[in-house]
Each structure stands twice: as C-alpha cells, then as structure tokens.
N, C-alpha and C positions, 0 to 999 in steps of 0.2 A: 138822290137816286137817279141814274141815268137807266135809257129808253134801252130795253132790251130786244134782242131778238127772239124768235120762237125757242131757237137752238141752244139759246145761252138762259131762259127762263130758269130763275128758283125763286122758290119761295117758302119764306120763315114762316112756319106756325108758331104763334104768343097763345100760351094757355096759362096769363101772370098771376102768380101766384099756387101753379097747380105744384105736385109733387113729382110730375116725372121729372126725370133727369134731361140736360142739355145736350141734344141726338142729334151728328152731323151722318147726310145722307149722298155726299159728294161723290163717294166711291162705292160703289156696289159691295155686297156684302155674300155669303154664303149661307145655308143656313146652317141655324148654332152660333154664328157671330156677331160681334156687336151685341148693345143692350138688350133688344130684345126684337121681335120682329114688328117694320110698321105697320100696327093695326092700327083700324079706327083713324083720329087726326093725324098720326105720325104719317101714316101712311101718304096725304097731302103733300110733307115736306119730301119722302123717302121719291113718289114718281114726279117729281120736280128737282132733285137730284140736290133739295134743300138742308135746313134747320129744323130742328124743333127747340121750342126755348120755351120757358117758365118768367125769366128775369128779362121786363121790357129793357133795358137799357142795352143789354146785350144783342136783344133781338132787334131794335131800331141800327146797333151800330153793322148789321151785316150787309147795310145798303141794297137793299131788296126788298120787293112788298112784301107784305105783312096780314098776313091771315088773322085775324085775331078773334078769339074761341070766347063768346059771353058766357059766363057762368053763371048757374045759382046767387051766388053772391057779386052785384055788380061791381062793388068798389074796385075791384082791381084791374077788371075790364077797364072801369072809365077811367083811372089814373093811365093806364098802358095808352089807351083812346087821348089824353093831352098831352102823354109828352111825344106821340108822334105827328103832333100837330105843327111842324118844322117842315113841312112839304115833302113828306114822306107819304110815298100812298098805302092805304090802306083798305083793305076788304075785311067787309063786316057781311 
C-alpha cells in the first residue's frame, strides 16, 4: 500500500464472513440507487469514497487500509487479521 494524500484517501471495510454484498462507493449515487443506502459501517467506506467487502482476499487486494469489523464470532476477524499481515495497514 502506498502513502496516500487526504484528497485521494479510501478506505475498505472487511466485515469477513458477513452477509452483505461487495459495495463499491467511488461514484456517488442518488437515492434509490445502488444496493442500498450506507448505513451504519458501509457508511465508513461510502464518505471515504471506498469498498465495502465480506471476502478478505478481495478486500486486501484493493491496496488500501482496511477497516476491519470484530464480530461476535472471532474466527473470521482473525483469519482476515493474518492474511493482512504482508505490510498492509490495518485499523482495528
């Protein structure tokens, strides 16, 4: 991942393992469009002009930090939590 500026900042939410769908936030939307509106975490990725992802390998390959959402159940947090252990940053 290279050093971003303020202006070029995104960032991927990993919620691994959840059930939402994979939600790109690049382009602005209107309402009624797209999946659904960002509430809640999406919302993170949508005013960072990001991702939202479920599937770490997807979410690691957008070269961007990586928000990543603990769950109830940790297993899949901590799998997501090693494979981004390749000098990707991460916020927990």
């Amino acid at each position: 991942m290279t050093s971003q500026s303020v202006d070029d900042f995104r960032l991927t939410v990993l919620n691994p393992g959840g059930r939402d769908p994979e939600q790109h936030f690049q382009e602005t939307t209107g309402p009624g469009e797209g999946e659904h509106p960002p509430i809640n975490f999406h919302g993170y990725a949508a005013c960072t002009r990001g991702v939202f992802h479920h599937d770490p390998r997807r979410a690691i390959a957008e070269g961007t930090p990586v928000l990543l959402l603990l769950r109830g159940e940790f297993r899949a947090s901590e799998r997501a939590l090693s494979r981004s252990k390749d000098g990707r940053s991460l916020f927990r």
